[in-house]
N, C-alpha and C positions, 0 to 999 in steps of 0.2 A: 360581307354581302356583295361584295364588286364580281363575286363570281355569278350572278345574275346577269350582271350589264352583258359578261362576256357570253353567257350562255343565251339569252332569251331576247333581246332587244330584234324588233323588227327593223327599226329605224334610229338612226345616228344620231343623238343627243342634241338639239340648236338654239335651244335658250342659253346663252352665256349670260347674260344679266345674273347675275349673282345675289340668290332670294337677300329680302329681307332678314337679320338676326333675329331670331324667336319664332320664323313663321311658324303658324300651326293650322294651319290648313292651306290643303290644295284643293277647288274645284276644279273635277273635270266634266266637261259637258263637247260631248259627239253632237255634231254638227252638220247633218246631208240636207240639200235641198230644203231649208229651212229658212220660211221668210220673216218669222218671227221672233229673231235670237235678240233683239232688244225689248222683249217683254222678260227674258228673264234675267238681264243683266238689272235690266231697271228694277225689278224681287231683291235682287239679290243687295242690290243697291239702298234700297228701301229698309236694310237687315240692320238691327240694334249692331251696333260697333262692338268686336270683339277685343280680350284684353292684349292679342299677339297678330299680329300681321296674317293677313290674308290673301292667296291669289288664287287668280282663275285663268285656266286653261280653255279655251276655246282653240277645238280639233276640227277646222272645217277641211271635208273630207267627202272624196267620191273614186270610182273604180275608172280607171284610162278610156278606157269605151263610155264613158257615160252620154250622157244624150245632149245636146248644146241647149237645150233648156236647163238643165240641171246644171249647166257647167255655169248658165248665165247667175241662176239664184244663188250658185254659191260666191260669184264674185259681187252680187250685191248684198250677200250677207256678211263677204270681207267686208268693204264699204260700210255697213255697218258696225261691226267693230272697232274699227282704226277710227270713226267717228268718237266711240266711246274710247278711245287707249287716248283718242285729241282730249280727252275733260278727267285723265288723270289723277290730275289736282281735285276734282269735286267730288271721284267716287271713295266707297270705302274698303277696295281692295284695287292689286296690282292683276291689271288686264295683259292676258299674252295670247298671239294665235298661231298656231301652227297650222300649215295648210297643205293637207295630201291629196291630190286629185287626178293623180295616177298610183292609185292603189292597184296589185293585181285584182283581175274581178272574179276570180277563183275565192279571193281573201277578204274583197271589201266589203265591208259592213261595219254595222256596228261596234263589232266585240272588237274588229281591229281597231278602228277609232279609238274607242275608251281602253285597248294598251295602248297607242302609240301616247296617249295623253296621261293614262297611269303611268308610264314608264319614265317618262319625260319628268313627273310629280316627285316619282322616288329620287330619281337622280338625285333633283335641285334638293331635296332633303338630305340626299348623303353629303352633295357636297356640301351641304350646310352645318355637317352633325350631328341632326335632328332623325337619328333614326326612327324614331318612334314617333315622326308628322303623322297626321292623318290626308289620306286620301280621298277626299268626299265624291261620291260620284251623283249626277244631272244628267239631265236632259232639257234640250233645248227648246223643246212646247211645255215646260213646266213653269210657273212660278212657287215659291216656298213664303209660308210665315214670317214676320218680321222678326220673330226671336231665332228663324233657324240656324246662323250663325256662332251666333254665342251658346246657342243649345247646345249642339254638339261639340263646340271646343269645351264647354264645362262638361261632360259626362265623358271623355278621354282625359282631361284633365284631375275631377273626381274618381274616374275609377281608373287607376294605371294600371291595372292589369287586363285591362280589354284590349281585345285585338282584331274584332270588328264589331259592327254594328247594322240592324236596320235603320231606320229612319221611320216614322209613321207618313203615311199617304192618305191622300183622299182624291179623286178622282173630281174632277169640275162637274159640277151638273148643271152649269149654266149652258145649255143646249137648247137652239133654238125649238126643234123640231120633240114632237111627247115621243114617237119614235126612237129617236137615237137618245133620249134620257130614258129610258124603260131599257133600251140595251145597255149603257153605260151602267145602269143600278144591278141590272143582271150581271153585269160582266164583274164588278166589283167585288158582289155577294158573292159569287164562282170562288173565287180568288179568297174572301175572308174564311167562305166554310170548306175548304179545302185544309185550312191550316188549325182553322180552331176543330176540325173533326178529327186532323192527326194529336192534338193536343189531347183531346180526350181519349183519344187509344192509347196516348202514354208515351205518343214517339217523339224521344228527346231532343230531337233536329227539326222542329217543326215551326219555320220562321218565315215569314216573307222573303221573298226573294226578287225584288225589284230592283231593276237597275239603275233608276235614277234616284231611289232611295238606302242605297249601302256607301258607307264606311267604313276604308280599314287603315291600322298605321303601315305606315311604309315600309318596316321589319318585315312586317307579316308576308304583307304583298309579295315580297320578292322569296321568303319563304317559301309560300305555296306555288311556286313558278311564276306568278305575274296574272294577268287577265287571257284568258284563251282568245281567237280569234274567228268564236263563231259568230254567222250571219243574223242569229236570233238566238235567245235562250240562254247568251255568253253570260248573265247574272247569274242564273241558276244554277250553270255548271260552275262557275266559278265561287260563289258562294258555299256550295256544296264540298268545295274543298275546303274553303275557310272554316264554317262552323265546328266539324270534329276536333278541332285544332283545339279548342276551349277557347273561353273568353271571349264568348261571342254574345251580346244584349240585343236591347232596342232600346231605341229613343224617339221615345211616345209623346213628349214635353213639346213638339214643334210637329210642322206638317211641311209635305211637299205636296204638291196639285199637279198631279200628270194632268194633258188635256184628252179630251176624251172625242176628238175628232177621227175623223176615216182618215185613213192610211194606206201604204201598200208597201212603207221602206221598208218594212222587215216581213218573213213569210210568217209569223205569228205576233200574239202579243196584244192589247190596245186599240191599235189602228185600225187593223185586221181584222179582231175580232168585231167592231165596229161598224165595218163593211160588210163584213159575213149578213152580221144582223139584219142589217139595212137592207140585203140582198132577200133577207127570207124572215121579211119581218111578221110574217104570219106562225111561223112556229114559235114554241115553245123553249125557252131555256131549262139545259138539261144538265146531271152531275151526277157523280158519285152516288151509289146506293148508301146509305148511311149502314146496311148491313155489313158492308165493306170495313168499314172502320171501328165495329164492332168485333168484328171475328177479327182483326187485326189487334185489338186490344186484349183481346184472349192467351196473340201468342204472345206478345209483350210482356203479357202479365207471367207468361212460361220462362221466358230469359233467366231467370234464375237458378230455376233448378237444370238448367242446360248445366251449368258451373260444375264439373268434377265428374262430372257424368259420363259414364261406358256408354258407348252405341247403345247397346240395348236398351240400356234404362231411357237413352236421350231418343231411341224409337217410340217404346213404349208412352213418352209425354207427349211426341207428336202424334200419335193417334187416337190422342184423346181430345184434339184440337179440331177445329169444324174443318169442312171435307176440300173447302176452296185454299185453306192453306197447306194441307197437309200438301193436295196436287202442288200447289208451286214447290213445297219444298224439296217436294221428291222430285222435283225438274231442276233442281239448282244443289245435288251431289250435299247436302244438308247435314247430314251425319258427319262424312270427311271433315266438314268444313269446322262441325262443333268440336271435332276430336283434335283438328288443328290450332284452332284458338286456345282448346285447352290444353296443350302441350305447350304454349309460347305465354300464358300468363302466371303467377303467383299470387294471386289473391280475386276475389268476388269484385271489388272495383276495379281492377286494368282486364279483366274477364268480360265484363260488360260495355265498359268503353272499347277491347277491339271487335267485340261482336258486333257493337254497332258503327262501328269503321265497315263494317262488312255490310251492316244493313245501313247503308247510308241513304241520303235522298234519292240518287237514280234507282238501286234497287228497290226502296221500298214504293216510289212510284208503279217501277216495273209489277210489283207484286200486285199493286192495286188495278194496277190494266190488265193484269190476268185472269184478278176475281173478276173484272167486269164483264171482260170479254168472251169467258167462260161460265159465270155462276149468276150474277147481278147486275143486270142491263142499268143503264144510266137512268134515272127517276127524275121527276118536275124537280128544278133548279127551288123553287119556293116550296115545295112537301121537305125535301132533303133539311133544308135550312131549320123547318119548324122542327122537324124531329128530332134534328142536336137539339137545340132548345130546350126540347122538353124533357131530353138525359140530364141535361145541364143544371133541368130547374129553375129557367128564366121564362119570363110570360111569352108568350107567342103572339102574335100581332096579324093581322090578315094581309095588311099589303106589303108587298115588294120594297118598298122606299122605309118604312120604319123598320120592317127586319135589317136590312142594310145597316139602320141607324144605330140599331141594337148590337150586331155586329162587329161595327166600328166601336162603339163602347170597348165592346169584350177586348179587341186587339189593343185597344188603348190601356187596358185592365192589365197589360201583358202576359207573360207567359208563367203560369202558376206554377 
C-alpha cells in the first residue's frame, strides 16, 4: 500500500508521534471557520470507552486568500484545541491538529480537508501495522451518541470482512425558530426518501452518503485512491467508489447529530440548503416523482435477462420498458454496453455486479434527473414521501415531523 503515499498524498505526513499499539480508530473531523469544535470534542469525550486506543485528528483548515476574520476563528479554534491536547490526561482519546491555512483556493474545501486528515490516519495506521484501522469521519458542528465509539469499533471488529460503513444520523431539531425546524424536517425527509425509494426499486447501492457519518478501514481507503478533493459532494463521490467494492453496511446501533444551522462553507449540502429555506420560506418542499423510482424498478427488475443476451433480444426487453428509460438508454450507447459486460463475465453473479459497476450511483442519479427533467416534474416533498409508504405498507401519517419519524425507523430497520 505505500504506493498510495507515493501516488496520491497532497500533503507531507507530520504527525511523528508514533500511534498508540492496537489503535482502532482514527477520527477525522474538517475544521473551517468553526467556533464550536469543543462541542464535539466534549461528545466525543462523553463516549463509553473503547476496548483499543483511540485518536482524533483535528484538520483546521482554510484557502490562502481567506478573509482575516476567517483567519481569526481559526486561530481561536487552534486555541481551543491545544486547550483540550493541555487535559490529555482526562480525555478518552489522543488529540492532534494539523493546521492548513494556505490551501490553494482552486482546492480548498472540504474534501481536501478530510484527505489531508484521511491521509495522515492511514499513514499512522501503516506505520503501525494496523492495516485494516478504521478511519471514522466528523464534522465539526456535530455531536454523537455516548455509545458511538465502541459502536463502531465493535461492528469492524464483529464483522471483519467490512470495508466500510455508514453510520446513522439524525439532524438536531432543537432550533429556535418553527421556520428553520419545518426546513431541517424537510430537508432530512428529502435525504431518507431518496434512499428508501431507491431501495424499493431494488437498487443495490442505495445507502446514505454523509460525510460526517462514514467509515472505512485504512486498506480500503487507499484502495480506492483516498478521499477526492472536492468543495462539496466529496462524500458521495467518494463513497460511491467505496460501496461497489463489497463489504459495505451500516451502523444504525449509535447516532451522529449534524447541526442544522444556516451555512454558506460549502456550495450545497445542510447549511445551504438551510438558507435556501429561510430565503423562500414560503414555498413548498419538493422531490422526486415517486413514478421515477418505479419505472426504475421495472428496469432493475430487467437486469437479468440482459445476461447472455444478443442485441436484439436485449432490444426487444428494452422496449418493453416505460418510455422515460427506454429515452435515457438510448442516450447512453446501452446495447454496446450490455454486449460488453457480456463478453467480460462468466456467470449471472459477476454479470450483474459489473452491470452495476456501470450503473453506479452517479449514473443512476443521472438517470433520475433525466426522468425528471424530461417526463416527471419534482412533486410536494410530503405527497412523494406518503406514497412510498403506501408501496411499502406502512401507515401514513399527516404531518411532516412524524413521517420524518417513521422514516428514521425504516433507515434504522436497515437495508433489506
Amino acid at each position: 500500500m505505500q504506493t498510495y503515499f507515493k501516488k496520491h498524498l497532497f500533503k507531507s505526513i507530520r504527525l511523528h508521534e508514533i500511534p498508540a499499539v492496537g489503535t482502532s480508530l482514527i477520527v477525522v473531523i474538517p475544521c473551517f471557520n468553526e467556533p464550536d469544535v469543543a462541542n464535539v470534542l466534549a461528545s466525543l469525550n462523553r463516549c463509553h470507552p473503547c476496548k483499543r486506543s483511540v485518536e482524533v485528528i483535528v484538520v483546521i483548515n482554510s484557502a490562502s486568500n481567506a478573509s482575516e476574520e476567517i483567519k481569526d476563528q481559526n486561530e481561536k479554534t487552534f486555541q481551543q484545541v491545544v486547550s483540550w491536547q493541555g487535559q490529555q490526561g482526562n480525555i478518552r482519546f489522543r488529540l492532534f491538529i494539523l493546521r492548513d491555512e494556505d490551501l490553494p483556493p482552486k482546492h480548498a474545501g472540504v474534501g481536501l480537508a478530510r484527505k489531508i486528515g484521511m491521509d495522515e490516519a492511514a499513514f499512522r495506521f501503516e506505520s503501525n501495522g494496523k492495516k485494516e484501522g478504521v478511519i471514522v469521519c466528523l464534522d465539526a458542528d456535530c455531536t454523537v451518541a455516548e455509545n458511538y465509539l465502541e459502536v463502531v469499533e465493535e461492528y469492524f471488529s464483529n464483522h471483519p470482512n467490512a470495508k466500510a460503513a455508514s453510520i446513522y444520523f439524525e439532524h438536531m431539531l432543537t432550533v429556535s425558530d418553527k421556520a428553520s425546524r419545518h426546513g431541517i424536517i424537510n430537508y432530512e425527509l428529502h435525504l431518507r426518501y431518496y434512499v428508501q425509494a431507491l431501495r424499493y426499486a431494488g437498487y443495490p447501492y442505495a445507502f446514505h452518503t454523509i460525510g460526517s457519518g462514514m467509515c472505512v478501514r485504512s486498506d480500503v481507503y487507499q484502495q480506492a485512491g483516498g478521499m477526492n478533493r472536492r468543495k462539496a459532494g466529496e462524500d458521495f463521490y467518494f463513497l460511491h467508489k467505496i460501496i461497489p467494492l463489497g463489504g459495505f453496511g451500516e451502523i444504525n446501533a449509535t447516532t451522529v447529530f449534524p447541526s442544522s444551522r444556516v451555512s454558506e462553507r460549502v456550495p450545497f449540502g445542510t447549511g445551504r440548503a438551510m438558507k435556501e429555506w429561510l430565503a423562500e420560506c414560503s414555498k413548498e418542499f419538493f422531490t422526486y416523482d415517486i413514478r421515477i423510482f418505479e419505472e426504475l424498478r421495472l428496469f432493475i427488475q430487467s437486469v437479468p435477462l440482459f445476461y447472455q443476451s444478443k442485441s436484439d433480444a436485449v432490444e426487444k426487453i428494452v422496449k418493453k420498458l416505460p418510455r422515460p428509460v427506454q429515452a435515457f438508454l438510448s442516450a447512453t450507447d446501452f446495447l454496446e454496453k450490455v454486449d460488453e459486460i457480456n463478453s467480460n463475465t462468466s456467470g449471472a453473479e459477476s454479470f450483474r455486479q459489473r452491470f452495476f459497476n456501470w450503473l453506479d450511483g452517479f449514473r443512476v442519479l443521472k438517470m433520475i434527473h433525466f426522468m425528471r427533467d424530461n417526463y416527471h416534474q419534482n412533486i410536494p416533498l410530503g405527497k412523494a414521501a406518503k406514497k412510498l409508504l403506501d408501496k411499502t405498507g406502512t401507515g401514513v401519517p399527516s404531518d411532516e415531523e412524524s413521517l420524518l419519524e417513521i422514516y428514521r425507523e425504516m433507515d434504522k430497520a436497515g437495508k433489506l
